[in-house]
C-alpha positions as CSV (number, residue, x, y, z in Angstrom):
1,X,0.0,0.0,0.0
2,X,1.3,3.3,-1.4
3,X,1.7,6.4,0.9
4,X,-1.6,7.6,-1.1
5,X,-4.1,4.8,-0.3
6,X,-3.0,4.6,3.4
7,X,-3.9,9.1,3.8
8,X,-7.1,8.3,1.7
9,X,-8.0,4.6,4.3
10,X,-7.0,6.7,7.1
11,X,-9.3,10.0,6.3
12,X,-12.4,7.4,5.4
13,X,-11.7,5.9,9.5
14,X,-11.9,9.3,10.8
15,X,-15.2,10.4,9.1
16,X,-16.3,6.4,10.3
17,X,-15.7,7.3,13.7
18,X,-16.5,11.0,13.7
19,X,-19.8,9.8,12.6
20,X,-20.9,6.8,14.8
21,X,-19.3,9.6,17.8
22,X,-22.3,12.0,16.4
23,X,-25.3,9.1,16.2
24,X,-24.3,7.3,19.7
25,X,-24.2,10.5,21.7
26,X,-22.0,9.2,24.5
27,X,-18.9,7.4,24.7
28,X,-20.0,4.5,26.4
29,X,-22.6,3.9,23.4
30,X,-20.1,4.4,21.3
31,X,-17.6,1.7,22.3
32,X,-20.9,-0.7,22.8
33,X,-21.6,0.4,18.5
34,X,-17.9,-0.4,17.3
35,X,-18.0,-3.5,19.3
36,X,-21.3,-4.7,17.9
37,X,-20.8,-3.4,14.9
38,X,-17.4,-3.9,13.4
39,X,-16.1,-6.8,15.8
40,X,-13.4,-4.5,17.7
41,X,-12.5,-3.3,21.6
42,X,-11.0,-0.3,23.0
43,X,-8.7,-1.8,25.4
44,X,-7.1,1.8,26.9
45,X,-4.1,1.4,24.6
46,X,-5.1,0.8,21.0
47,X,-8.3,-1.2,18.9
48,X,-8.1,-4.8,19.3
49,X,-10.5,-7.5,17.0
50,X,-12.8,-9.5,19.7
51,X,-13.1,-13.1,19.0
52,X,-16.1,-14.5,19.8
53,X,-15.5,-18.6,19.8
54,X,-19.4,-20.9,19.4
């Protein structure tokens, strides 16, 4: 990935979580949305993917 692609993924992640910030209202709702949503957990230090094992 090219300098280019990585300022153009990183600009489409901010307006991402600049938006579900604006619909949820509160932070808490917000980490309770990304975690539904798109499978990850704000762990105090960085993103991580949560694996759910059935």
């Amino acid at each position: 990935m090219n300098a280019k692609e990585q300022k153009e993924i990183l600009e489409i992640w901010q307006v991402l979580g600049l938006s579900l910030m604006y619909i949820t209202g509160d932070k808490q709702e917000f980490f309770k949305t990304v975690k539904e949503e798109l499978g990850y957990q704000w762990d105090g230090e960085g993103w991580r993917k949560v694996m759910q094992l059935h």
